[in-house]
Structures are given as structure tokens and as C-alpha cells.
ChimeraX commands (.cxc) that place a marker at each C-alpha (Angstrom):
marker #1 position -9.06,-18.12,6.13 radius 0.5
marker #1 position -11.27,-15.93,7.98 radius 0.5
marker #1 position -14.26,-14.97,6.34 radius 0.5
marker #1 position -14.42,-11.43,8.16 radius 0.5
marker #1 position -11.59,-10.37,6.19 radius 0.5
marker #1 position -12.49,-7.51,4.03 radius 0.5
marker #1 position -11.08,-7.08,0.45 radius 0.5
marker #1 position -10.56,-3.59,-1.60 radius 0.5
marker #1 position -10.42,-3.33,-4.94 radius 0.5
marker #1 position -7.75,-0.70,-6.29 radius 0.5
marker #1 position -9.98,2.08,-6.23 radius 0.5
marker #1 position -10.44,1.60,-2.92 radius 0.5
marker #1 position -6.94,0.70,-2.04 radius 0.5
marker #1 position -5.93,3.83,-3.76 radius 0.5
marker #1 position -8.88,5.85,-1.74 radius 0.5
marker #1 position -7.28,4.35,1.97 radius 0.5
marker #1 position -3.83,5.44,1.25 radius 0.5
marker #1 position -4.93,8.62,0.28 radius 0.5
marker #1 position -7.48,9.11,3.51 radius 0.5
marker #1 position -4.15,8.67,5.52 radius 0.5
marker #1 position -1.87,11.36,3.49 radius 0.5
marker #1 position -0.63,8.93,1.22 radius 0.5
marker #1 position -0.93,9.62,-2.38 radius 0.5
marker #1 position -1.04,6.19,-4.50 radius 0.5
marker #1 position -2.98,6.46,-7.21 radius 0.5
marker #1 position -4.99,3.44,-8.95 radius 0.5
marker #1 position -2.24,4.16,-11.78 radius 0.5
marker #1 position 0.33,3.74,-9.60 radius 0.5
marker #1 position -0.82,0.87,-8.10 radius 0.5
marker #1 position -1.44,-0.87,-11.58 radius 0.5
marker #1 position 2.53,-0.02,-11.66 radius 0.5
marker #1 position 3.46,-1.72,-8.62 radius 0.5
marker #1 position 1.61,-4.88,-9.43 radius 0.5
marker #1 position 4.09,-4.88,-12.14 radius 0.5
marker #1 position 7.35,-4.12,-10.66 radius 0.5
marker #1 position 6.49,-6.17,-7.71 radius 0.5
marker #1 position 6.56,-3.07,-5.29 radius 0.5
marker #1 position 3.55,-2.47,-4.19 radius 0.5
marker #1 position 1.54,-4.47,-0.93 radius 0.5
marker #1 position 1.05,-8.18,-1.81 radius 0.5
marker #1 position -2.13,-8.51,-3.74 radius 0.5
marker #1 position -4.19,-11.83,-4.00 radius 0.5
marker #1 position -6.42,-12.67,-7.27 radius 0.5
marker #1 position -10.05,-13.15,-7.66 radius 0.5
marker #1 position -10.51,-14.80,-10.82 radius 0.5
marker #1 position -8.91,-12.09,-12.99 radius 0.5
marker #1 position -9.39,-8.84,-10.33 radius 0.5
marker #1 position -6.88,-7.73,-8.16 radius 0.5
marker #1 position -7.99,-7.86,-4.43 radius 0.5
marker #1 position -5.97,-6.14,-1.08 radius 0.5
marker #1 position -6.53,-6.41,2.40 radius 0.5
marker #1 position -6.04,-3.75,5.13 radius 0.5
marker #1 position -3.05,-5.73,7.07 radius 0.5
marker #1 position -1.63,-6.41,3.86 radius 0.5
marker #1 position -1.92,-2.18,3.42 radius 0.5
marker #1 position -0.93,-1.39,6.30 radius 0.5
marker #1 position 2.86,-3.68,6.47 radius 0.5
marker #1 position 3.54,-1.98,3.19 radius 0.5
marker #1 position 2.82,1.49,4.54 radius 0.5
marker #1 position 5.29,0.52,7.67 radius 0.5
marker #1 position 8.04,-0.85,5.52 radius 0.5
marker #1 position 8.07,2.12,3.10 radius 0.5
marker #1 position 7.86,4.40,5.64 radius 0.5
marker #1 position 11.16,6.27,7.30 radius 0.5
marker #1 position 12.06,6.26,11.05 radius 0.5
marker #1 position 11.02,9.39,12.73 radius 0.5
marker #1 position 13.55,11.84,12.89 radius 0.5
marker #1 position 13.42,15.19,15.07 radius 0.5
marker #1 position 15.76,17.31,12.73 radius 0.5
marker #1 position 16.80,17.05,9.09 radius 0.5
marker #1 position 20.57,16.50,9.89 radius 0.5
marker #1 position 19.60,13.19,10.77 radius 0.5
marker #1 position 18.16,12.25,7.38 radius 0.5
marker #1 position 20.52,10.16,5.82 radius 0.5
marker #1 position 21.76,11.43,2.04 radius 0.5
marker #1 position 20.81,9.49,-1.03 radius 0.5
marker link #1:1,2 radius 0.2
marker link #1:2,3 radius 0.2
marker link #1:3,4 radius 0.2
marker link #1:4,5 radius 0.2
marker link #1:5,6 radius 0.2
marker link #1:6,7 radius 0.2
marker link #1:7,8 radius 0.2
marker link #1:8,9 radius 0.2
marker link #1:9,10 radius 0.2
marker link #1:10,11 radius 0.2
marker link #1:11,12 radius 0.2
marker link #1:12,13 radius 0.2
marker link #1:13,14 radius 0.2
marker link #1:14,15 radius 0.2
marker link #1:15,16 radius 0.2
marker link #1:16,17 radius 0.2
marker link #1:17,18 radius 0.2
marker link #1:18,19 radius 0.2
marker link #1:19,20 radius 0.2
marker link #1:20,21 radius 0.2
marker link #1:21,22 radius 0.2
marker link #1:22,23 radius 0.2
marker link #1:23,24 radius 0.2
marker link #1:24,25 radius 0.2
marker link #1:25,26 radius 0.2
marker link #1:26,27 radius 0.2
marker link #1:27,28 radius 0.2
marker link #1:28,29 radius 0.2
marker link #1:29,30 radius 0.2
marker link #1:30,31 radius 0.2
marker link #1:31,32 radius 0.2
marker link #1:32,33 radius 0.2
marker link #1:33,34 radius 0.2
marker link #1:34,35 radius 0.2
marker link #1:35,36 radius 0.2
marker link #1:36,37 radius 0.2
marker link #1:37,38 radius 0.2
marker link #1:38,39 radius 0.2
marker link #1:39,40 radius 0.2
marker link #1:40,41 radius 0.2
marker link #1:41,42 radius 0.2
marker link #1:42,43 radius 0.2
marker link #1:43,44 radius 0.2
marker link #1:44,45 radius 0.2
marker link #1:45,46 radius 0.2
marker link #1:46,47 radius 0.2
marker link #1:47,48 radius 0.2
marker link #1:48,49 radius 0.2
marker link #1:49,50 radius 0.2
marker link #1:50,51 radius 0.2
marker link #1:51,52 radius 0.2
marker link #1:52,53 radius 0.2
marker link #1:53,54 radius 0.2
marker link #1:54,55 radius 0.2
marker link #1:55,56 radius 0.2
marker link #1:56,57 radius 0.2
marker link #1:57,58 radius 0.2
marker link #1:58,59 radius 0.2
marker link #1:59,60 radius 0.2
marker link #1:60,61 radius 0.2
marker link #1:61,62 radius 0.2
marker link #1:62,63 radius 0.2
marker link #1:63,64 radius 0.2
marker link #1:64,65 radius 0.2
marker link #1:65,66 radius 0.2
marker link #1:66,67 radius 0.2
marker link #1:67,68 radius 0.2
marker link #1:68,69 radius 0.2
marker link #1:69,70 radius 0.2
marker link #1:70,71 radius 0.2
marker link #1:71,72 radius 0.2
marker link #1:72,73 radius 0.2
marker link #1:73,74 radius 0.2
marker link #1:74,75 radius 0.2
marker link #1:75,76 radius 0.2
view
């Protein structure tokens, strides 16, 4: 593994979703480590540790396609 690879805590986690618009609170990230979905996570010793990549393909498989009108968002 490389050792430039950065890891956030939750609050910080939390703090880059919610620089880009995103709001995930520490709570609900504490959630998603339960339910499983939330990004993958690794463990150091008993804290919970992300990385930005990790972020970041969560963010892009949550997110929607773009769409140019609302007719073309699909009902629930």
C-alpha cells in the first residue's frame, strides 16, 4: 500500500462531503457503517478510517445521471 495515501477520520469525512454540497453528517455516517451503505471504511485498531478515492466512488455511485428537464426523472 502506498504510504502517501491520506486517511480521514469521520469528522473529516463528514467535513469533505459537506465542502462539495453534500450533507453527511458524522451521525449519519456512524449509520452507514451500520447498514453497510456508506463508502467502504478500513479499521485502525478500533477507529474508523476513509480515504478520498474510497469518497469519491461512493459519491459517483449515489449520485443520479444528469438530466436537462424533470420529465426525465424517473418516478419512485
Amino acid at each position: 500500500m502506498e504510504s502517501s495515501v491520506i486517511y480521514m477520520d469521520k469528522q473529516e469525512a463528514s467535513k469533505y462531503l459537506q465542502d462539495r454540497g453534500l450533507s453527511v453528517s458524522v451521525k449519519s455516517l456512524d449509520r452507514y457503517i451500520t447498514n453497510g451503505k456508506g463508502p467502504k471504511f478500513h479499521k485502525f485498531g478500533r477507529f474508523v478510517r476513509y480515504t478520498l478515492p474510497e469518497i469519491d466512488v461512493w459519491i459517483n455511485e449515489k449520485m443520479s445521471p444528469t438530466y436537462q428537464s424533470s420529465c426525465q426523472v424517473p418516478e419512485n
